[in-house]
Backbone as a chain_set.jsonl record, in Angstrom:
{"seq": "XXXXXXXXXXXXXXXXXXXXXXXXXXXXXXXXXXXXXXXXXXXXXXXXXXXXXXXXXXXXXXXXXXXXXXXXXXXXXXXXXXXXXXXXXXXXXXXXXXXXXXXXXXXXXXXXXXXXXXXXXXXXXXXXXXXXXXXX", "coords": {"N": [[0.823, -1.194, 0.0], [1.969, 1.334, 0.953], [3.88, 1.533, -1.126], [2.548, 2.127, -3.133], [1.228, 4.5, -2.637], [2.934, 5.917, -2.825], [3.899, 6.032, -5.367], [1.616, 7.404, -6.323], [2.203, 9.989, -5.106], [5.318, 10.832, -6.23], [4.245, 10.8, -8.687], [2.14, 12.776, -8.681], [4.267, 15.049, -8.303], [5.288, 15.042, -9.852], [3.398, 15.868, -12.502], [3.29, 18.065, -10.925], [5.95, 19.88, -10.439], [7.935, 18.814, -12.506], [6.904, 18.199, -15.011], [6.035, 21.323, -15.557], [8.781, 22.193, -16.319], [9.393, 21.172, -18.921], [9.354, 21.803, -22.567], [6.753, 22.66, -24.395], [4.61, 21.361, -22.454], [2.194, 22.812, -20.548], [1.051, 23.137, -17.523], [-1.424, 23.49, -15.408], [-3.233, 24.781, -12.213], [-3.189, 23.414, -9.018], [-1.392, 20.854, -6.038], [-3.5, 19.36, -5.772], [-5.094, 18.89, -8.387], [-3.166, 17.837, -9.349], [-2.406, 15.665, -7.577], [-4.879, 14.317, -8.167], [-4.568, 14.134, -11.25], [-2.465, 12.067, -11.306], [-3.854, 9.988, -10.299], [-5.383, 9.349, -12.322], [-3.977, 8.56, -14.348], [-2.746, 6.712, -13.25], [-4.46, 5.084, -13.867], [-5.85, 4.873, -16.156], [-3.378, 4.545, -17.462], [-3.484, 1.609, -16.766], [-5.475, 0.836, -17.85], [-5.137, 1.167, -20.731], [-2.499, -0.5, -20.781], [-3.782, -2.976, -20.318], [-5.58, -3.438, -22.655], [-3.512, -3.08, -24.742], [-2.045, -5.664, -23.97], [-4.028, -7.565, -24.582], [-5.046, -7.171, -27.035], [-2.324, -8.053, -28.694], [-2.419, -10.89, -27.401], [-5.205, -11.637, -28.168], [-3.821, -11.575, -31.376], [-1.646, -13.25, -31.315], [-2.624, -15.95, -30.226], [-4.513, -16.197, -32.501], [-3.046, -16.059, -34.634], [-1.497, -18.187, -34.47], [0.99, -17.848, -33.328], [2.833, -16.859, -35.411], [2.24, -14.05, -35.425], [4.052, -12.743, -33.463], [6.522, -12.832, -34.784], [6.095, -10.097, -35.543], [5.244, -8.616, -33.634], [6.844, -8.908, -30.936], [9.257, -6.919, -31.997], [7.669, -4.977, -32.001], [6.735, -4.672, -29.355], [9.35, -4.467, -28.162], [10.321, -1.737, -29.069], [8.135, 0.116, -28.476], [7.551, 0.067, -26.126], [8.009, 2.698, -24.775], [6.36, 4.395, -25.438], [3.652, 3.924, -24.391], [2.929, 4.892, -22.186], [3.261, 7.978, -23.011], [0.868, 7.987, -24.969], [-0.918, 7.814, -22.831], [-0.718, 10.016, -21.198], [-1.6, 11.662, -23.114], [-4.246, 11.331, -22.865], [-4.598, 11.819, -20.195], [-4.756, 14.291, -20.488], [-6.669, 15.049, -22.572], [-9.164, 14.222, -20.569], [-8.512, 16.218, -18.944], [-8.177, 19.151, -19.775], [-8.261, 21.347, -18.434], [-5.886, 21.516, -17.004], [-4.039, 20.447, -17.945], [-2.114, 20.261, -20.801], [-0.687, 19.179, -24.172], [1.437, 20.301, -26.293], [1.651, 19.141, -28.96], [3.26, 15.754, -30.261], [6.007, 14.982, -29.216], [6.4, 16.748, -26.382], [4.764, 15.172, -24.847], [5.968, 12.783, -25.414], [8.373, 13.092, -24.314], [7.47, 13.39, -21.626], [5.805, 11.231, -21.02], [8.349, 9.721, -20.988], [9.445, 10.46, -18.603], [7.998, 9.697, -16.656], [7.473, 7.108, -17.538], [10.351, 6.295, -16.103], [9.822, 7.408, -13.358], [7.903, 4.914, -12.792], [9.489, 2.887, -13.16], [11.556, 3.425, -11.287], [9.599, 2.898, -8.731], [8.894, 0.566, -8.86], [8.082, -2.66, -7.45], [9.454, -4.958, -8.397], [12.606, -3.612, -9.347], [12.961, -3.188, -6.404], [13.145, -5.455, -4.947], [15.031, -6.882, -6.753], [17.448, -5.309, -6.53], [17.58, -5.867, -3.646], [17.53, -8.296, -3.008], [19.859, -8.449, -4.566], [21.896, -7.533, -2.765], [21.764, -8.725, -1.056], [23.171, -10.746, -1.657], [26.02, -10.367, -2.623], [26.781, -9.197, 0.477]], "CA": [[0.0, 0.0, 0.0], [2.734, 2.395, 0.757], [4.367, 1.614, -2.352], [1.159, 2.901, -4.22], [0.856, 6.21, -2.592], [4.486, 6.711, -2.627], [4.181, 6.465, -6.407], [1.167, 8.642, -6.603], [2.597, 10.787, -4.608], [5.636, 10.737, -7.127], [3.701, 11.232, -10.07], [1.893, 14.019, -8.616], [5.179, 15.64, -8.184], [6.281, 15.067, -11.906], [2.871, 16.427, -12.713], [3.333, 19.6, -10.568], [7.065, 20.303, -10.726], [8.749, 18.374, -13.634], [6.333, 18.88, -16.242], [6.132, 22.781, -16.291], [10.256, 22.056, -17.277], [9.272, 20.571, -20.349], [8.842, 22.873, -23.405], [5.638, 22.345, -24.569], [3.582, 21.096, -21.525], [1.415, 23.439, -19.973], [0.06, 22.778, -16.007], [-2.589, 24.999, -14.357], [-3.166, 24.088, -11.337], [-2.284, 23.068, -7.381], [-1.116, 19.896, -6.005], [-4.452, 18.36, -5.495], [-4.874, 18.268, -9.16], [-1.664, 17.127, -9.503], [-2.9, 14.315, -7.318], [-5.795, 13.561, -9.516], [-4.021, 13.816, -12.573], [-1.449, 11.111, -11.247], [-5.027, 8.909, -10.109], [-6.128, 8.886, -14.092], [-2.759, 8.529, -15.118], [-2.548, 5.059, -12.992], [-6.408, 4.06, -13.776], [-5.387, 4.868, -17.941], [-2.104, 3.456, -17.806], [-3.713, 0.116, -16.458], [-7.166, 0.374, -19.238], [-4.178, 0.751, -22.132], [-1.877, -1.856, -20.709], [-4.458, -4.162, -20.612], [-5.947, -3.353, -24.071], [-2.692, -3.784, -25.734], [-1.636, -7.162, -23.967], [-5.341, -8.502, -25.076], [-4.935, -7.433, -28.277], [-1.41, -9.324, -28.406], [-2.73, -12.498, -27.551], [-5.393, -12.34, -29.911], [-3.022, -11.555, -32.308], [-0.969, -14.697, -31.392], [-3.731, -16.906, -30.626], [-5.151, -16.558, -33.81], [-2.146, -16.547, -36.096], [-0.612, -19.602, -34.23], [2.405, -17.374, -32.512], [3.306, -15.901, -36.062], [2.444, -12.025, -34.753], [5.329, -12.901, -32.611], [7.428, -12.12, -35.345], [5.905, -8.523, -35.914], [4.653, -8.187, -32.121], [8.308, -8.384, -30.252], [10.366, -5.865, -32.074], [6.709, -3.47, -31.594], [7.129, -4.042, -27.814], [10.789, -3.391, -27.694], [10.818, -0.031, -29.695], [7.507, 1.155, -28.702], [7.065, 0.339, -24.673], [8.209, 3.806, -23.764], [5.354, 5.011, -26.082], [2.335, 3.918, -23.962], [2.858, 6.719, -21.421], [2.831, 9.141, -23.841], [-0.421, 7.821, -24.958], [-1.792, 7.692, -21.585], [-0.019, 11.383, -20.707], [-2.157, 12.86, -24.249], [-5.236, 11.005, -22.734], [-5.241, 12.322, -19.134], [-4.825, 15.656, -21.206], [-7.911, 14.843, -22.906], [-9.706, 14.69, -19.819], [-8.323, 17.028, -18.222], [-7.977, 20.243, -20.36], [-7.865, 22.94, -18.092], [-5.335, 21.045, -15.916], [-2.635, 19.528, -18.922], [-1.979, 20.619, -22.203], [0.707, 19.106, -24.451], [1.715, 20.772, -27.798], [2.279, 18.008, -29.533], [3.502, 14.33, -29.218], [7.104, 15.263, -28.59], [6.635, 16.944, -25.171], [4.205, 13.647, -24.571], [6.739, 11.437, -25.298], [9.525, 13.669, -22.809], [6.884, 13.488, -20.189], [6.016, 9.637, -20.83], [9.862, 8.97, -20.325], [9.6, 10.894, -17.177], [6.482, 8.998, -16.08], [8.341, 5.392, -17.053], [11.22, 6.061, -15.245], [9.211, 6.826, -12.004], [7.431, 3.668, -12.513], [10.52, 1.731, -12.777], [12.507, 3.589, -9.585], [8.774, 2.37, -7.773], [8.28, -0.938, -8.734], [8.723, -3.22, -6.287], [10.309, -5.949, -8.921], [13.562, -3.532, -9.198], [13.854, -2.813, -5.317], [13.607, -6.386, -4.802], [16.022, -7.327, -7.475], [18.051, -4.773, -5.638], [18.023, -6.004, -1.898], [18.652, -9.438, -3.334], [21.395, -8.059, -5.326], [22.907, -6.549, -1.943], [21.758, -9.853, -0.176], [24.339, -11.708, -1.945], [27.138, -9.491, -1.514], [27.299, -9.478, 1.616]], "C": [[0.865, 1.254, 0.0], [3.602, 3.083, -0.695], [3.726, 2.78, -3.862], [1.071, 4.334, -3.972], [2.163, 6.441, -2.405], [4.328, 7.205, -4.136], [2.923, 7.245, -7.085], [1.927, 9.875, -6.048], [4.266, 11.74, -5.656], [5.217, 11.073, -8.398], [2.973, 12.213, -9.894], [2.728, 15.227, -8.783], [5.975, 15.915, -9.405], [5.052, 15.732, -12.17], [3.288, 18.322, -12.512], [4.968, 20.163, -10.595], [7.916, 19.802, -12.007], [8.198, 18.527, -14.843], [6.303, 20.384, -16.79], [7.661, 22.965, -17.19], [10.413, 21.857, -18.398], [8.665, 21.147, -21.411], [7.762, 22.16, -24.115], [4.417, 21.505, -23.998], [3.329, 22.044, -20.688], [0.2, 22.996, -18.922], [-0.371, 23.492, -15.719], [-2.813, 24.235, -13.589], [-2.688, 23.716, -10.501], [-2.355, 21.488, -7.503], [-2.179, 18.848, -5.884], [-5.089, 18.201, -6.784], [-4.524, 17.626, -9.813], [-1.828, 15.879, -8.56], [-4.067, 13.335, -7.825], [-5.59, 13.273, -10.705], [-3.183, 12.221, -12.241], [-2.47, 9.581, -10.78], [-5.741, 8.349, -11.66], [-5.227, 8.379, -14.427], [-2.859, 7.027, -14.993], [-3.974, 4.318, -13.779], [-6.015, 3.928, -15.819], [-4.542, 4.2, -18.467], [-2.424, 2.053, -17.689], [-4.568, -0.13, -17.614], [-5.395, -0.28, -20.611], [-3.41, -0.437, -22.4], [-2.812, -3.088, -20.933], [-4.863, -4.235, -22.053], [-4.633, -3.981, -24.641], [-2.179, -5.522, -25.466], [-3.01, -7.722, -24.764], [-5.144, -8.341, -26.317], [-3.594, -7.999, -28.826], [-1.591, -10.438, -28.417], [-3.878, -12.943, -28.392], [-4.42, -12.613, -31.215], [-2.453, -12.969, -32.698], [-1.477, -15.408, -31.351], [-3.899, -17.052, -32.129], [-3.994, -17.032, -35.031], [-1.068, -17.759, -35.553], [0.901, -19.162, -34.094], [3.448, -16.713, -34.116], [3.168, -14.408, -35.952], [3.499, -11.943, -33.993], [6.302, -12.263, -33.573], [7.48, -10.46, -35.721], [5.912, -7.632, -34.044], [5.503, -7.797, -31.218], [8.969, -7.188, -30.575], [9.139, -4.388, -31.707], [6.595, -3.325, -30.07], [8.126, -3.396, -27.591], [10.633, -2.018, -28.043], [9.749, 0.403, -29.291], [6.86, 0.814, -27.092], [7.27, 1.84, -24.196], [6.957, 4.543, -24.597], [4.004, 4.928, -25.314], [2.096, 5.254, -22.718], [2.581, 8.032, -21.844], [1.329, 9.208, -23.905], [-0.927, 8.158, -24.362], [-1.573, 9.12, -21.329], [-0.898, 11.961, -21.749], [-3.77, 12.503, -24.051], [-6.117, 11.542, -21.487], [-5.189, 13.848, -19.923], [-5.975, 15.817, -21.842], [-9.031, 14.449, -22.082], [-9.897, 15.615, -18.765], [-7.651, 18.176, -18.562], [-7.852, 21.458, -19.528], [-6.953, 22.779, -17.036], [-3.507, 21.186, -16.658], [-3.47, 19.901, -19.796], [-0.56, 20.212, -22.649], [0.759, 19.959, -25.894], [2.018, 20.458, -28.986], [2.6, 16.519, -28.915], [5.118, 14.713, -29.031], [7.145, 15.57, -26.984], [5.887, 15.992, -24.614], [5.097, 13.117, -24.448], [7.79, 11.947, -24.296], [8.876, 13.427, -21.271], [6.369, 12.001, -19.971], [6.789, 8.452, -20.248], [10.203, 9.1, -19.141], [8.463, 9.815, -16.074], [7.043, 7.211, -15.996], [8.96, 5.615, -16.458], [11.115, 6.211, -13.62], [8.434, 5.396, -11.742], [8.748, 2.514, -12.183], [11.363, 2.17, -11.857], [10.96, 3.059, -8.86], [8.594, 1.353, -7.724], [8.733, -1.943, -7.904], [9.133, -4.716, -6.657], [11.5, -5.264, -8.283], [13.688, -3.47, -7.816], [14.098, -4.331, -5.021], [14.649, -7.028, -5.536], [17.412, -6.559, -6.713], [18.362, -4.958, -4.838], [18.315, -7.698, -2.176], [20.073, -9.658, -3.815], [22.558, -8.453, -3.895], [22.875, -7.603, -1.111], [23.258, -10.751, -0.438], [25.567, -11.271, -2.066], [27.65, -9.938, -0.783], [27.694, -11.173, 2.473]], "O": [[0.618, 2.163, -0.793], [3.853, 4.206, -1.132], [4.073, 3.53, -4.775], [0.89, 5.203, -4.824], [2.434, 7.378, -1.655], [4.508, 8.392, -4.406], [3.056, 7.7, -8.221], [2.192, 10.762, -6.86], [4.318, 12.966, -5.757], [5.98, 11.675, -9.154], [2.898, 12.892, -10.918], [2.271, 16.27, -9.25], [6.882, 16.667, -9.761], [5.467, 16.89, -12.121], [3.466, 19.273, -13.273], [4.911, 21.347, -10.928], [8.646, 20.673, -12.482], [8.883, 18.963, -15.768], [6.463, 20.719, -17.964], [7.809, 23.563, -18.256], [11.407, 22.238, -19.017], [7.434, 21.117, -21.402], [7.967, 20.983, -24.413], [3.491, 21.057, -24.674], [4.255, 22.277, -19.911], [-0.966, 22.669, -19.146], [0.269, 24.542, -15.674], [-2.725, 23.033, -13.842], [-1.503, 23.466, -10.719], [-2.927, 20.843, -8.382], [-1.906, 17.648, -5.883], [-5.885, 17.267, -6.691], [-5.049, 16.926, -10.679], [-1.184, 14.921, -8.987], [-4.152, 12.108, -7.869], [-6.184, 12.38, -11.309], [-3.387, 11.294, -13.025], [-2.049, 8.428, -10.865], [-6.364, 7.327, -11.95], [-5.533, 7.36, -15.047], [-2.99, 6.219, -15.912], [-4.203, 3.149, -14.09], [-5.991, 2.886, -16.474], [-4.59, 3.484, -19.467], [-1.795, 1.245, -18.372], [-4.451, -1.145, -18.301], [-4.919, -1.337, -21.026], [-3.381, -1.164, -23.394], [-2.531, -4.034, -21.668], [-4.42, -5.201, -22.675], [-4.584, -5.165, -24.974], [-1.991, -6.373, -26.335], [-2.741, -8.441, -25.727], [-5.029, -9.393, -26.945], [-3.927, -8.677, -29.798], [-1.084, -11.168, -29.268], [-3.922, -13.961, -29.082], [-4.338, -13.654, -31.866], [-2.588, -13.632, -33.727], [-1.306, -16.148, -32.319], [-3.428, -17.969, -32.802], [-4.016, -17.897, -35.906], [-0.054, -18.124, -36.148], [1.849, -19.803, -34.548], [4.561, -16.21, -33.965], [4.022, -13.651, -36.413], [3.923, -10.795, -33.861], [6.88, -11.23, -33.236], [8.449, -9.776, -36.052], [6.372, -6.595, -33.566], [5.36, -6.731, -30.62], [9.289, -6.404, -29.681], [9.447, -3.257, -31.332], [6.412, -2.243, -29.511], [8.219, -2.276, -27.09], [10.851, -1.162, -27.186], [9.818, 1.597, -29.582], [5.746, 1.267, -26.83], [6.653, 2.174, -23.184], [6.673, 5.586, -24.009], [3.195, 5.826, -25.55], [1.291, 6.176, -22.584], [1.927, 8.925, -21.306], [0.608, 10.0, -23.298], [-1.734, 8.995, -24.767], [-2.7, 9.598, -21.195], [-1.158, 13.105, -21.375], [-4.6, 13.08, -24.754], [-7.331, 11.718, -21.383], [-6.135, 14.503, -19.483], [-6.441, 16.944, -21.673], [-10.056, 14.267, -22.74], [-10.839, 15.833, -18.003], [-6.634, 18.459, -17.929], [-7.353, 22.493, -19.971], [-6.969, 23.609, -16.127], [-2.436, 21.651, -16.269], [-4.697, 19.97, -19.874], [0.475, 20.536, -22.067], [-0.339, 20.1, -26.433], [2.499, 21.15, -29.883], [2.404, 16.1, -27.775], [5.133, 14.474, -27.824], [7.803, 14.814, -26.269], [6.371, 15.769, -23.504], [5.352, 12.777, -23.293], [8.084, 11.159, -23.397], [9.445, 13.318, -20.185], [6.474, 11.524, -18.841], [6.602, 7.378, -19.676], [10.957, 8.354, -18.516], [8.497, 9.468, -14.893], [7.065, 6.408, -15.063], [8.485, 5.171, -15.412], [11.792, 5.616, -12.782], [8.386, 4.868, -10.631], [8.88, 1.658, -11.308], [12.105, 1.28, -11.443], [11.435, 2.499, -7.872], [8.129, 0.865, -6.693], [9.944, -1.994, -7.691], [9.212, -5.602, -5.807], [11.85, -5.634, -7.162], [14.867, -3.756, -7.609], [15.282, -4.604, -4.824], [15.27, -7.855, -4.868], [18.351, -7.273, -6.363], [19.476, -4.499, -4.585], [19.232, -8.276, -1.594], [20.968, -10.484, -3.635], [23.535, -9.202, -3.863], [23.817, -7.679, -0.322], [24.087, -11.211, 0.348], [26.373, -11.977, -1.46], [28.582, -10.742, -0.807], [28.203, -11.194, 3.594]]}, "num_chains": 1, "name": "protein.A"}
């Protein structure tokens, strides 16, 4: 549970301070939007993720694991892309909050948005304190 509101708490904070940094995103707005924005963000990021895995395994289902050959290299090159998505979607519900100017400052603020997910997730810290387990 802590984990969760650490990384809202986190993504509110990229909302309200790290995004105005980014040329062509435009925030209005105090931190308690900036905590609702970072509540769509998670609830959007989960709808999309799920959409695209489902449509994935149809994919492979149906063509008997040949989409595999198209489907892999479109995860590798285009996972840092779903944030964006999701980042031009809470923008689309939330217009007088977020504005991007394009998909460029999307995709800067996407990358900002993965890389708090992956300092929160509680794969890497555990991969981490096992790391440091064996070490010592």
């Amino acid at each position: 549970m802590t984990r969760y509101l650490l990384r809202l708490v986190l993504t509110a904070s990229a909302f309200y301070f790290l995004f105005p940094m980014i040329p062509g995103v435009h925030v209005h707005g105090n931190f308690l939007y900036a905590l609702l924005a970072g509540a769509l963000f998670a609830f959007l990021g989960w709808i999309v993720e799920s959409i695209a895995i489902a449509i994935s395994a149809i994919l492979t289902i149906g063509t008997l694991g040949v989409a595999l050959i198209v489907l892999i290299p479109i995860w590798l090159l285009g996972f840092w892309l779903l944030p964006a998505a999701v980042l031009r979607l809470v923008a689309d519900f939330m217009p007088t909050f977020l504005n991007f100017s394009g998909w460029m400052p999307a995709i800067w603020g996407g990358l900002v948005m993965l890389l708090i997910g992956i300092v929160t997730s509680g794969d890497v810290r555990n991969r981490m304190r096992s790391t440091r387990d064996s070490d010592a």
